[in-house]
RODRENBA-933594 format. One record per residue (C-alpha): residue number from 1; residue in three letters; x, y, z. Coordinates in nm, 4 decimals. Example, Ala and Ser with C-alpha at 12.3 -4.5 7.8 and 13.67 -1.06 7.14 Angstrom:
REM RODRENBA-933594
<rec 1,'Ala',<1.2300,-0.4500,0.7800>>,
<rec 2,'Ser',<1.3670,-0.1060,0.7140>>,
This chain:
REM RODRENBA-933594
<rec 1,'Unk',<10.0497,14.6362,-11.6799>>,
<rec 2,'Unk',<9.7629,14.7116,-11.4304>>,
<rec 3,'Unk',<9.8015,14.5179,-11.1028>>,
<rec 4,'Unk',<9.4971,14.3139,-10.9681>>,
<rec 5,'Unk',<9.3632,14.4043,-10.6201>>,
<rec 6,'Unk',<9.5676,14.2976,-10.3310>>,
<rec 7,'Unk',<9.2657,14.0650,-10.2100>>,
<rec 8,'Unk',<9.2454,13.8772,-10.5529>>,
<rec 9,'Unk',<9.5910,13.7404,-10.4528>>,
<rec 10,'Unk',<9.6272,13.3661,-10.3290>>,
<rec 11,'Unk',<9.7249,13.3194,-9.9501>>,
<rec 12,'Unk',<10.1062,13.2604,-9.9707>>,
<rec 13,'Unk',<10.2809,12.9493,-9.9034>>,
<rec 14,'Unk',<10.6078,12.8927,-9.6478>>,
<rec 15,'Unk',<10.9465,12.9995,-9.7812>>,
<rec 16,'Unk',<11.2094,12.8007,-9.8936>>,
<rec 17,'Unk',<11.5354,12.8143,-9.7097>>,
<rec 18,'Unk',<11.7810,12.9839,-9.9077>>,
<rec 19,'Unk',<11.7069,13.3103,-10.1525>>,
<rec 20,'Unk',<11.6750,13.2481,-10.4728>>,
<rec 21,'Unk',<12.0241,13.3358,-10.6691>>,
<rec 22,'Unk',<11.8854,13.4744,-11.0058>>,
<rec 23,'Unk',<11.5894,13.7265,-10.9063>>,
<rec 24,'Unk',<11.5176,13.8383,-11.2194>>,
<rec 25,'Unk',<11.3254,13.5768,-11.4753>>,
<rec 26,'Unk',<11.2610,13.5834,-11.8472>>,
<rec 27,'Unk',<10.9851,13.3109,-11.9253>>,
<rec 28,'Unk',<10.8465,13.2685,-12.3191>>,
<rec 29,'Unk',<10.5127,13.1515,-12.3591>>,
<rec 30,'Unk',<10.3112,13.1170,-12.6939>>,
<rec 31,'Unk',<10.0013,13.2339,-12.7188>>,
<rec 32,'Unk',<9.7879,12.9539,-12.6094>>,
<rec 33,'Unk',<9.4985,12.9209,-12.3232>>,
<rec 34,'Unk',<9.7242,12.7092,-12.1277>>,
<rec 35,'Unk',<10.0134,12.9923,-12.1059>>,
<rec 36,'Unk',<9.7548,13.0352,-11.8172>>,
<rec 37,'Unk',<9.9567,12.9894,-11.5138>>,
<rec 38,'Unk',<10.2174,13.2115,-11.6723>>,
<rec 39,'Unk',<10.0528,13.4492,-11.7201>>,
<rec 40,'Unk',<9.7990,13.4544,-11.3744>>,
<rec 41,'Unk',<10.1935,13.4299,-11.2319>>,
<rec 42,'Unk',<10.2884,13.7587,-11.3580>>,
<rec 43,'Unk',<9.9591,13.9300,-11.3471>>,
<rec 44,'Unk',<9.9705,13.8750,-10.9725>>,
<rec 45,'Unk',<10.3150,13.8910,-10.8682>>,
<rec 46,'Unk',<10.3053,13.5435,-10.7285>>,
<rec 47,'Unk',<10.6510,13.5101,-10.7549>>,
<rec 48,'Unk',<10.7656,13.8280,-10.5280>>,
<rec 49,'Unk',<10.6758,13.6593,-10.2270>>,
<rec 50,'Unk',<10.9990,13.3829,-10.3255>>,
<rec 51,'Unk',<11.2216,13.6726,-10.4078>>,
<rec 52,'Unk',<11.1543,13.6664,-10.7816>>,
<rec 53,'Unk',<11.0418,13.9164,-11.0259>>,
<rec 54,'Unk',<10.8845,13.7687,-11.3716>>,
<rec 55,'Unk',<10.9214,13.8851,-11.7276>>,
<rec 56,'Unk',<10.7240,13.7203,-11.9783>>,
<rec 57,'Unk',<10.8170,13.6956,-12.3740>>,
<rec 58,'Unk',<10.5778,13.5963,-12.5923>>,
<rec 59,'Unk',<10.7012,13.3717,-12.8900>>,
<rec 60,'Unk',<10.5973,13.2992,-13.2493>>,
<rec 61,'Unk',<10.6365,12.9494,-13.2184>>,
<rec 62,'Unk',<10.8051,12.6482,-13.0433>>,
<rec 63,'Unk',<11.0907,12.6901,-13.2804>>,
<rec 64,'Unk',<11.1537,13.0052,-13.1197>>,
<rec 65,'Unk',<11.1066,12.8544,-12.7699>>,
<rec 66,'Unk',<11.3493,12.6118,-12.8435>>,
<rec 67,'Unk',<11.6142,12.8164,-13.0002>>,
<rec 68,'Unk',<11.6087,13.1054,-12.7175>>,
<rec 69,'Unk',<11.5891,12.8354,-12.4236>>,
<rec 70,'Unk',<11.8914,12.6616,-12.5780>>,
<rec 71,'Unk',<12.0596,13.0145,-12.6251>>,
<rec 72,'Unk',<12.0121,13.1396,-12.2975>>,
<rec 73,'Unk',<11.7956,13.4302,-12.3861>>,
<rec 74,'Unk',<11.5214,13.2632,-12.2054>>,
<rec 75,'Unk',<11.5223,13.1043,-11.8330>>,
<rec 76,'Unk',<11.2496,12.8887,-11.8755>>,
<rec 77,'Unk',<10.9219,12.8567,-12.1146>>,
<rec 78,'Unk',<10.6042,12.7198,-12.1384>>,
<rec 79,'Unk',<10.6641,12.4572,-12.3536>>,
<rec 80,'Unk',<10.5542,12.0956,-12.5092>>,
<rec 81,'Unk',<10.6281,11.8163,-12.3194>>,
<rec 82,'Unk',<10.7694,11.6637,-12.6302>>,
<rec 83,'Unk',<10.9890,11.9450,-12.7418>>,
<rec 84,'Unk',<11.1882,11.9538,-12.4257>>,
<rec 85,'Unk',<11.2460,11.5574,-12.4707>>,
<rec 86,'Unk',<11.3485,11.6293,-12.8393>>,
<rec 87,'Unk',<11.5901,11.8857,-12.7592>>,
<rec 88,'Unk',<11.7490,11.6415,-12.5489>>,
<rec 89,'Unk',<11.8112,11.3843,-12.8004>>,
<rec 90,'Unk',<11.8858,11.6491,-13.0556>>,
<rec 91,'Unk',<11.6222,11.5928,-13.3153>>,
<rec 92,'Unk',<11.5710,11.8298,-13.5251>>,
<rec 93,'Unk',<11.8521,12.0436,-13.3574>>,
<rec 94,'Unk',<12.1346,12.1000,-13.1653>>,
<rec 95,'Unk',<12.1231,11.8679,-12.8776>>,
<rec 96,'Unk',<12.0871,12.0520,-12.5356>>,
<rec 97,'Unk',<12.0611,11.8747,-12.1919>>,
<rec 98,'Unk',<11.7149,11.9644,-12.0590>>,
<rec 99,'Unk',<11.4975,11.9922,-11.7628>>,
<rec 100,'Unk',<11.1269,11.9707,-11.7214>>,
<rec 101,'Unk',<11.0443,12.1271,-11.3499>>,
<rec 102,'Unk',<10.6959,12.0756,-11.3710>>,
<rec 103,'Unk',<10.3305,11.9844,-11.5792>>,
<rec 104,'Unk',<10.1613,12.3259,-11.6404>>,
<rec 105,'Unk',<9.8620,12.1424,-11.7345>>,
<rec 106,'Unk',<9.6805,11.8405,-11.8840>>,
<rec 107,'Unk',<9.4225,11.8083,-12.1871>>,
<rec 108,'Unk',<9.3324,12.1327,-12.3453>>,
<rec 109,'Unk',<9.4210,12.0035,-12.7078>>,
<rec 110,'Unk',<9.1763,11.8796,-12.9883>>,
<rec 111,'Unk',<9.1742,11.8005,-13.3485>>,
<rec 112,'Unk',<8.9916,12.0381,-13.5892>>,
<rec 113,'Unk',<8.9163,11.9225,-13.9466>>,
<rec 114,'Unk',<8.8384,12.1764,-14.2341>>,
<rec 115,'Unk',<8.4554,12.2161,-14.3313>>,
<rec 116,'Unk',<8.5287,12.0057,-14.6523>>,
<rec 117,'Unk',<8.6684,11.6874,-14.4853>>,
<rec 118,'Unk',<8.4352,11.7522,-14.1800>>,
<rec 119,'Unk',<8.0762,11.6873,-14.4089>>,
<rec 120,'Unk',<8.2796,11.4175,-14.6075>>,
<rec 121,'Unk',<8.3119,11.2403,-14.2376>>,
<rec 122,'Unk',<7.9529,11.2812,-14.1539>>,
<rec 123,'Unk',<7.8816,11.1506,-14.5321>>,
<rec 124,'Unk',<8.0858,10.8274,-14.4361>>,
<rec 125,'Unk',<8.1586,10.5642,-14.1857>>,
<rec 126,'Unk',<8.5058,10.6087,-14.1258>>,
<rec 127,'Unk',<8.8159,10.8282,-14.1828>>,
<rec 128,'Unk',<9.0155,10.6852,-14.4466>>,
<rec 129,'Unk',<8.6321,10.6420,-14.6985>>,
<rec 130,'Unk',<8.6780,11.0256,-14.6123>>,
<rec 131,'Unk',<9.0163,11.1201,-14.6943>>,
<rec 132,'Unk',<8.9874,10.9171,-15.0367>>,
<rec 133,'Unk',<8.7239,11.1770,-15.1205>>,
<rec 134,'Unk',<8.9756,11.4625,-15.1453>>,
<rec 135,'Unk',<9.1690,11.2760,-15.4684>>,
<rec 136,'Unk',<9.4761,11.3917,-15.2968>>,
<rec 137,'Unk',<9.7140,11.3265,-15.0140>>,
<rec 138,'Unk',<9.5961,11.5413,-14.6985>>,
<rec 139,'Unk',<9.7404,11.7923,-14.5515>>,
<rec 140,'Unk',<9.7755,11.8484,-14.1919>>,
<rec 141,'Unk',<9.9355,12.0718,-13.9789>>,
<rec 142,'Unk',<10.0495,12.0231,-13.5751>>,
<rec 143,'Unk',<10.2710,12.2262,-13.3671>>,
<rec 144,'Unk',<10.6655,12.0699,-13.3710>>,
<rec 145,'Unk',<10.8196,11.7701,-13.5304>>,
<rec 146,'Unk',<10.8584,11.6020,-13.1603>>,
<rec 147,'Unk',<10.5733,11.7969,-12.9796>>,
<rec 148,'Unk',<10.2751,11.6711,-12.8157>>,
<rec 149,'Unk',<10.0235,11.7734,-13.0964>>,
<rec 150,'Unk',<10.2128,11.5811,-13.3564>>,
<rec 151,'Unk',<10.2019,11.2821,-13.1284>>,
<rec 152,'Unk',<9.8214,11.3446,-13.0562>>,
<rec 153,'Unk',<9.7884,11.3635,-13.3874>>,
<rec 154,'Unk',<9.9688,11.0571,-13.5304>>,
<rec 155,'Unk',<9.8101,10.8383,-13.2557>>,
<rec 156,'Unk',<9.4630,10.9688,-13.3546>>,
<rec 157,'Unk',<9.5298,10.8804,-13.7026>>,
<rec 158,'Unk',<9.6532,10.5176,-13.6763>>,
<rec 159,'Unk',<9.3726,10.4573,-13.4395>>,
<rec 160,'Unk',<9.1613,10.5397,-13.7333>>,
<rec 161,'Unk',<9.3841,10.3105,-13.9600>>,
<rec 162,'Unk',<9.5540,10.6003,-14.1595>>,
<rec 163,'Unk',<9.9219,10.5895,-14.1510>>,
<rec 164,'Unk',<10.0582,10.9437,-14.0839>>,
<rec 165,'Unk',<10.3903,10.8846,-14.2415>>,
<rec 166,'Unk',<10.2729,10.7568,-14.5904>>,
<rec 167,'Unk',<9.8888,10.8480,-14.5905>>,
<rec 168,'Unk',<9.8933,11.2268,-14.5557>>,
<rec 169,'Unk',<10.1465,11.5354,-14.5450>>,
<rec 170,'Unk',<10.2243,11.6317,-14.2580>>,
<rec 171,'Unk',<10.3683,12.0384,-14.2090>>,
<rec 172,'Unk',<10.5123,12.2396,-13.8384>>,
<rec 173,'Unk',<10.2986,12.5648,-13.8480>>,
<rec 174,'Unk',<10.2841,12.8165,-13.5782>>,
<rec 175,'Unk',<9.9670,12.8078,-13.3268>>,
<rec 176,'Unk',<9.8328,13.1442,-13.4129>>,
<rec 177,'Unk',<9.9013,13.0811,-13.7876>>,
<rec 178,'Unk',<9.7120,12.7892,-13.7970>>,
<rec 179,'Unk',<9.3272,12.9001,-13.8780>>,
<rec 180,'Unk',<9.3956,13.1425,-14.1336>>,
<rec 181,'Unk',<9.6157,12.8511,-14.2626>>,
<rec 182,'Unk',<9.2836,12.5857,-14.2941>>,
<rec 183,'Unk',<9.0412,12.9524,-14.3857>>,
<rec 184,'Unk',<9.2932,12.9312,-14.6883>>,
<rec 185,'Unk',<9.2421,12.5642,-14.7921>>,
<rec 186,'Unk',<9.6036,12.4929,-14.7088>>,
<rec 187,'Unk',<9.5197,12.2512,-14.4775>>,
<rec 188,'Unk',<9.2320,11.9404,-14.4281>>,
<rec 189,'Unk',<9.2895,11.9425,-14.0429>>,
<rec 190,'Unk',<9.5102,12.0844,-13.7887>>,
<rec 191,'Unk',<9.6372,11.9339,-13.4128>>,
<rec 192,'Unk',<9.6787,12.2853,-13.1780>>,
<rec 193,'Unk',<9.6108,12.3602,-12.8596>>,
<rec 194,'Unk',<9.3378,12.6487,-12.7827>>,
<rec 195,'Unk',<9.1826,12.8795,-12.8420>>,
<rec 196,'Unk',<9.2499,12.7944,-13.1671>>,
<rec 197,'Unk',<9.0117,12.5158,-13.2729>>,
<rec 198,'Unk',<8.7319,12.7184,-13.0618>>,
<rec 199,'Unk',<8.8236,12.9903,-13.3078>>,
<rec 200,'Unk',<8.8307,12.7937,-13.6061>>,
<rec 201,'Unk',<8.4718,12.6153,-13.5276>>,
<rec 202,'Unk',<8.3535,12.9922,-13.4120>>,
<rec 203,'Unk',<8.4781,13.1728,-13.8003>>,
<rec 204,'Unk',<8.3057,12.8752,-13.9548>>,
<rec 205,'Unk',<8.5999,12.7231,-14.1250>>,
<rec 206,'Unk',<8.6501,12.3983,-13.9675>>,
<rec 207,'Unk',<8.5023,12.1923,-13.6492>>,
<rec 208,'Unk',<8.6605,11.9966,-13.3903>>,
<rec 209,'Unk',<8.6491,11.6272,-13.4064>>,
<rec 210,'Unk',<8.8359,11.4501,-13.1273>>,
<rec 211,'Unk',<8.9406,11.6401,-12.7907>>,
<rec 212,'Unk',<9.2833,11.5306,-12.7051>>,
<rec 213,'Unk',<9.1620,11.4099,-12.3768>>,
<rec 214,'Unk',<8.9728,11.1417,-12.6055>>,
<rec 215,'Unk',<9.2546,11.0426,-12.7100>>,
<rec 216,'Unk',<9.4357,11.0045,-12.3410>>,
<rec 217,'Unk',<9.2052,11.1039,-12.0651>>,
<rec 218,'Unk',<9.4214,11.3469,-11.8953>>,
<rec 219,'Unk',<9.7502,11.3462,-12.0573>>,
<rec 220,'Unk',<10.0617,11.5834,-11.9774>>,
<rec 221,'Unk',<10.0449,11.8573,-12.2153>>,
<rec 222,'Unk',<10.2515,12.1530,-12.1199>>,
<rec 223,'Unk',<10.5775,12.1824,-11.8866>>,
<rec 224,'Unk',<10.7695,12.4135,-11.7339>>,
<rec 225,'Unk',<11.1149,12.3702,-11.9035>>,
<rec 226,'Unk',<11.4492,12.4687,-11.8885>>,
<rec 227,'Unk',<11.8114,12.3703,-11.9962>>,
<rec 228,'Unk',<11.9429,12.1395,-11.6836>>,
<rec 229,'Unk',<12.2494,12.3746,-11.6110>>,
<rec 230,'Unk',<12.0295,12.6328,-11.4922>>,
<rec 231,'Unk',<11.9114,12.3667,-11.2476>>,
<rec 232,'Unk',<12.2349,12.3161,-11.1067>>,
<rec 233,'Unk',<12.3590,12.7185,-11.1409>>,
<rec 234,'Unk',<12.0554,12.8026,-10.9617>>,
<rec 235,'Unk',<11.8893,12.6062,-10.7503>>,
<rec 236,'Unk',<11.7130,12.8217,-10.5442>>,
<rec 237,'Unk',<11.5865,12.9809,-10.8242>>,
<rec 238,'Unk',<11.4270,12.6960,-10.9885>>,
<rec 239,'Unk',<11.2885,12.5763,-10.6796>>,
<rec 240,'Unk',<11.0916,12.9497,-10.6207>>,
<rec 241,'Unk',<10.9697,12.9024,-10.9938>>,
<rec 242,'Unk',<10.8160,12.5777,-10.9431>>,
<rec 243,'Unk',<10.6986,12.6782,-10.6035>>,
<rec 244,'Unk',<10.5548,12.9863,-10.7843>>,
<rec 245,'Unk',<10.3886,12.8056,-11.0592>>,
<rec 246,'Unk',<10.2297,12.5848,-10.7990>>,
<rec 247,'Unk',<10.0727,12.8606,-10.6531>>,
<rec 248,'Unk',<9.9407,13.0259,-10.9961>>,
<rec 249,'Unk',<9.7764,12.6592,-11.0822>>,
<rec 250,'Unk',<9.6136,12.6243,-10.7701>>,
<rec 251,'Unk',<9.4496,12.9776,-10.7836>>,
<rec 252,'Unk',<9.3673,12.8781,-11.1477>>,
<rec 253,'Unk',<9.1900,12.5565,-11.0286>>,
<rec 254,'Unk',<8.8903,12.8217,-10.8759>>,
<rec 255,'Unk',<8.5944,12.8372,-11.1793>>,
<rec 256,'Unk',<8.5619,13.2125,-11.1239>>,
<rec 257,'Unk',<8.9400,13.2623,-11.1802>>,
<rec 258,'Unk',<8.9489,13.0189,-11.4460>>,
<rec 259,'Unk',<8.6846,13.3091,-11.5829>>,
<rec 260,'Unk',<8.8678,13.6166,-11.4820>>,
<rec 261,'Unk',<9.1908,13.4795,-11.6716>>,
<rec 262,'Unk',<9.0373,13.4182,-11.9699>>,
<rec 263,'Unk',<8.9533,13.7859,-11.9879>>,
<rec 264,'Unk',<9.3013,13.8571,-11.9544>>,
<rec 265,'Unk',<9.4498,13.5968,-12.1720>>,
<rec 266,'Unk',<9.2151,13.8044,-12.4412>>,
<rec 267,'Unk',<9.4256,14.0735,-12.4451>>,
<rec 268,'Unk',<9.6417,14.1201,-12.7368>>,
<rec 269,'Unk',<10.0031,14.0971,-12.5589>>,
<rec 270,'Unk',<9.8955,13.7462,-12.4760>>,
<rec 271,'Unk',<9.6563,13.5353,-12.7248>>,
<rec 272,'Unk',<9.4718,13.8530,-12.8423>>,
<rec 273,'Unk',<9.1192,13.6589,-12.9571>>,
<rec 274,'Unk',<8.8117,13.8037,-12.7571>>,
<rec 275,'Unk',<8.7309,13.6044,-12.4438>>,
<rec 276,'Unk',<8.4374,13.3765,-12.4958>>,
<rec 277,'Unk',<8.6196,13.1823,-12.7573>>,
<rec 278,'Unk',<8.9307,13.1194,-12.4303>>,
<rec 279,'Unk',<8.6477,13.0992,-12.1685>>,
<rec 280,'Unk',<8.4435,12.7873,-12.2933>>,
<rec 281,'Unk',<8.6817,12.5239,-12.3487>>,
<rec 282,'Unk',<8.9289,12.6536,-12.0696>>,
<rec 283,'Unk',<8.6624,12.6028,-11.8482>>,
<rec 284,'Unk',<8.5496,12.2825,-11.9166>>,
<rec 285,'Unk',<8.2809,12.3487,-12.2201>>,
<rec 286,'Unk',<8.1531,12.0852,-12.3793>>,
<rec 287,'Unk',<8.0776,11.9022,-12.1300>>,
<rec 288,'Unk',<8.0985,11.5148,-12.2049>>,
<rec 289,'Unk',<8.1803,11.1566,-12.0331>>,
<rec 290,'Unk',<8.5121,11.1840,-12.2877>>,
<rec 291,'Unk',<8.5847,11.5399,-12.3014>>,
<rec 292,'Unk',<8.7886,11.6231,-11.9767>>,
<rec 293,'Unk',<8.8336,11.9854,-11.9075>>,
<rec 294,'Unk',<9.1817,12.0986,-11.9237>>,
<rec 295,'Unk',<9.3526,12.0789,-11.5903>>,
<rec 296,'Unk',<9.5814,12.3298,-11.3908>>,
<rec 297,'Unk',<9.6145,12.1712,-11.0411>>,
<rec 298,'Unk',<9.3296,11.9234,-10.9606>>,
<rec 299,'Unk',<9.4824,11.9290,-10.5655>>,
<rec 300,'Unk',<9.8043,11.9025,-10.7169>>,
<rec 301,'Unk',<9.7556,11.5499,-10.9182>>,
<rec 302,'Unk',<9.8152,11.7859,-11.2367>>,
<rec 303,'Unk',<10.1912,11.8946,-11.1740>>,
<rec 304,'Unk',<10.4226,11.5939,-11.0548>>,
<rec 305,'Unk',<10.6269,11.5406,-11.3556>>,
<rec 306,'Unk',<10.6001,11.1968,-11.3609>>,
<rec 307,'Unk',<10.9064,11.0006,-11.5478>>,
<rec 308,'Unk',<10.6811,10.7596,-11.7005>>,
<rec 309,'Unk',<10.4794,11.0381,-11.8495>>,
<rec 310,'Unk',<10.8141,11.1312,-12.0422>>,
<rec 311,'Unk',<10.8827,10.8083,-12.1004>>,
<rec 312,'Unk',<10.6113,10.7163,-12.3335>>,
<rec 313,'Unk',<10.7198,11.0102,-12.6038>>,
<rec 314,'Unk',<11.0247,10.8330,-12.6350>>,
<rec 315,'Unk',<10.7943,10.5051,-12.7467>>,
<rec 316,'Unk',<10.6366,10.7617,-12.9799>>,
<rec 317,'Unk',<10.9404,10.8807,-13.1497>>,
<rec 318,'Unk',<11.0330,10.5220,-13.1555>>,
<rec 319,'Unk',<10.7091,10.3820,-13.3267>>,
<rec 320,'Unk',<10.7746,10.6607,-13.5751>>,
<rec 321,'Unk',<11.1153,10.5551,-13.6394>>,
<rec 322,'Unk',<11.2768,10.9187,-13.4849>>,
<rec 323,'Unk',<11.5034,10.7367,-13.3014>>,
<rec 324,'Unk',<11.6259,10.3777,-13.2565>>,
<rec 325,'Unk',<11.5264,10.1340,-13.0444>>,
<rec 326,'Unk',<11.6874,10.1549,-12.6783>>,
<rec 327,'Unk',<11.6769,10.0391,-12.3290>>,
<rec 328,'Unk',<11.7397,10.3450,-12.1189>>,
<rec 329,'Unk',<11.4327,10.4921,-12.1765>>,
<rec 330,'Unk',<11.3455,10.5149,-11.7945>>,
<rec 331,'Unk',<11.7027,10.6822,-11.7607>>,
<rec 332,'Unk',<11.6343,10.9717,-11.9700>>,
<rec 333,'Unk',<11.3130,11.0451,-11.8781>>,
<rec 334,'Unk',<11.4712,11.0260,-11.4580>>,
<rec 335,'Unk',<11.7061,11.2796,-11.5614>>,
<rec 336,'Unk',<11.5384,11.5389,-11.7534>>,
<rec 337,'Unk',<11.1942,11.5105,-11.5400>>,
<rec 338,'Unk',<11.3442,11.7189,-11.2108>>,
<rec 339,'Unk',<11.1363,11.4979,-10.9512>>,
<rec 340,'Unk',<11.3474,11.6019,-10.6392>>,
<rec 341,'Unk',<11.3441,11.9363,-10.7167>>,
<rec 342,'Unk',<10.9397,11.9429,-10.7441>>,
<rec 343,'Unk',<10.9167,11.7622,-10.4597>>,
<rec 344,'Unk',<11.0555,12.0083,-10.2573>>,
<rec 345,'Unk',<10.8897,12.3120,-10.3715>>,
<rec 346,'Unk',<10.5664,12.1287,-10.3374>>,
<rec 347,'Unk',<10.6490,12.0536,-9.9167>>,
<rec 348,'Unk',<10.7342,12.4693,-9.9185>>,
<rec 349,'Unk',<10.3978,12.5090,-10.1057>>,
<rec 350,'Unk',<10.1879,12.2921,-9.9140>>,
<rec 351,'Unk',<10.1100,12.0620,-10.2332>>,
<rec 352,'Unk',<10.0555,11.6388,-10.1811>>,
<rec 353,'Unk',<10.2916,11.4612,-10.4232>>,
<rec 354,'Unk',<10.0045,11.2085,-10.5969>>,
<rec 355,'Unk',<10.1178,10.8334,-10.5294>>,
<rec 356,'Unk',<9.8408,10.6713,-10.7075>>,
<rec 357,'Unk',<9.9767,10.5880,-11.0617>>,
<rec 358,'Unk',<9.6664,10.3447,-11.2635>>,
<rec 359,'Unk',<9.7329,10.2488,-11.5773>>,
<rec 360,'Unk',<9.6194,10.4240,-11.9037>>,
<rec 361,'Unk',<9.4119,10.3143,-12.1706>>,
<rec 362,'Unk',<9.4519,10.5185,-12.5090>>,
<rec 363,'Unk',<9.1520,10.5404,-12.7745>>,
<rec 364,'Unk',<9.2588,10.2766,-12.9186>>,
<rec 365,'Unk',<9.2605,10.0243,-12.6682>>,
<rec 366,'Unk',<9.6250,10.0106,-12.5498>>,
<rec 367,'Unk',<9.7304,10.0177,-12.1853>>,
<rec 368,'Unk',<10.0347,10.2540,-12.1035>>,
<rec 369,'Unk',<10.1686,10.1484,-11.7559>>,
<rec 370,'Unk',<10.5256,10.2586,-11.7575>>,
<rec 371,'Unk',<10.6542,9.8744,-11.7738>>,
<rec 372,'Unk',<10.8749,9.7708,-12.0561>>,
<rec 373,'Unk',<10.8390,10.0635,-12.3138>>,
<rec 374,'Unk',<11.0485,9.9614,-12.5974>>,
<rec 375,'Unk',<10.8134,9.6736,-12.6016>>,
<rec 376,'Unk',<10.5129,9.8800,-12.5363>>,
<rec 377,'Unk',<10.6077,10.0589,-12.8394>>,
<rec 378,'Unk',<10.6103,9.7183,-13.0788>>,
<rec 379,'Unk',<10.2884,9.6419,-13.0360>>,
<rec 380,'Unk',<10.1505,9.8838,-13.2994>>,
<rec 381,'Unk',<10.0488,9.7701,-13.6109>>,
<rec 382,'Unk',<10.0884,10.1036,-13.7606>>,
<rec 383,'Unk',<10.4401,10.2191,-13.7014>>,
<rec 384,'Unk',<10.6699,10.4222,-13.8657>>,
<rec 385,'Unk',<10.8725,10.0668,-14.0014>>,
């Protein structure tokens, strides 16, 4: 792979005590716009400077993510804040303790309905006057059972008083699979990250409705993950990958970069979908009050991994009746979420840990502040019993 210039490379921040024990890294990433700082991390070597040399593996899905992180054939992965907090409480799978090390980024999701169901919306006033015009149940498709697009995707869908356990079908397919998937009428909308709903508006087969920022300005989307026991085998290492990752994000976080990587997410051992259908949306296109640009490092506000973040998938998968109700909520979350180690790498890499925590308001009105989630998650009217 060709090397960028030694001046395109970000000013390097102070070692870490300690070389790393594992030098050698194997990261999987699917192909998605926000494999960005992945993928900026290899292309520039960031991580040589903390004693580590990165391999990257591309993966079919988050099946495969999930399967090679638990197997040990991958360090650590891009991968969906949800996943790693369903591998942990073995839905869907074998149950594997996990670690998330960092945020890789926040919004950068949206919700793309076929052409069909997108004039029957403009035709009427809401969703479900819509979906009645198929004569069928809908079909649509997100990324993993427990992932974040299935969340996005069942809170979107309450908030527009559907019920996405009885009112539609809900299917796992693949990222990359997805547009020739709705370009087949398999599918009457799809939750997936980009470039994907930029290349299903730009082949004509569907259109973007709701940005996932819309539905939580500024969510956590993506994490750096691993199982915990690599954590604790290698400490070192994990705090040079997060220190690393820092570093790609906050080179990301310049416009002309953001620019320059879309070119080279483009090529084909990465997303391998020309460049101005990554560039737009990765850099902040279309611009309105609602639609928030995805989000790499924003002066480090971006990365903490916050527990509370964590914490509110688990009132998800409790509102959809994947697990039981529970009080140690804020226990899991404080043990998979690897704050100490983060906050570490961030003093090494000059990054301010953000303090200010507000509380969020969701499209639909509710206020997620971190207080009393097994509660919070009660106060649905649409929930999964």
């Amino acid at each position: 792979m060709t090397q960028p210039a030694h001046s395109n490379r970000p000013e390097t921040s102070r070692a870490a005590p300690g070389g790393p024990e594992k030098t050698h890294l194997r990261l999987g990433f699917v192909a998605l716009s926000d494999a960005a700082p992945l993928v900026a991390a290899k292309l520039y070597e960031f991580g040589h400077a903390h004693g580590l040399t990165l391999e990257l593996v591309r993966q079919p899905s988050w099946a495969a993510v999930r399967d090679k992180l638990i197997a040990g054939d991958l360090d650590a992965a891009h991968a969906l804040y949800g996943l790693v907090y369903g591998v942990q409480l073995g839905l869907g799978g074998p149950q594997t303790d996990m670690a998330v090390l960092m945020v890789l980024n926040r919004n950068g999701q949206a919700i793309t309905l076929s052409r069909r169901l997108t004039e029957a919306l403009s035709a009427h006033r809401t969703l479900p006057e819509a979906l009645a015009t198929l004569g069928r149940k809908p079909v649509f498709a997100q990324t993993f059972p427990t992932g974040t697009h299935a969340m996005w995707l069942y809170y979107w869908l309450a908030a527009q008083r559907v019920h996405p356990l009885r009112d539609i079908e809900s299917v796992v397919i693949p990222p990359p699979q997805m547009v020739n998937a709705l370009a087949q009428d398999k599918l009457d909308g799809l939750c997936v990250g980009e470039p994907w709903n930029a290349v299903a508006q730009a082949q004509g087969v569907g259109a973007t409705v709701v940005y996932s920022s819309e539905i939580w300005p500024d969510h956590p989307e993506k994490v750096l993950a691993c199982r915990r026991d690599f954590v604790s085998r290698f400490p070192n290492t994990s705090r040079a990958l997060v220190q690393t990752m820092l570093e790609a994000c906050r080179w990301l976080d310049e416009d002309h970069h953001c620019a320059e990587i879309a070119r080279r997410l483009a090529q084909p051992e990465f997303i391998g979908v020309p460049a101005d259908m990554i560039a737009p949306r990765l850099q902040g296109e279309p611009v309105h009050a609602t639609r928030l640009p995805v989000r790499f490092f924003a002066g480090g506000h971006v990365n903490y991994p916050r527990p509370d973040d964590g914490v509110w998938f688990l009132t998800q998968y409790q509102r959809w009746g994947m697990i039981d109700r529970r009080d140690d909520y804020a226990e899991i979350a404080a043990r998979i979420n690897q704050t100490a180690l983060y906050r570490e790498a961030a003093h090494h890499a000059g990054v301010t840990i953000p303090d200010d925590r507000t509380p969020q308001v969701l499209i639909d009105g509710h206020v997620w502040d971190g207080a009393n989630p097994a509660a919070y998650a009660d106060t649905f009217a649409i929930r999964g019993s």
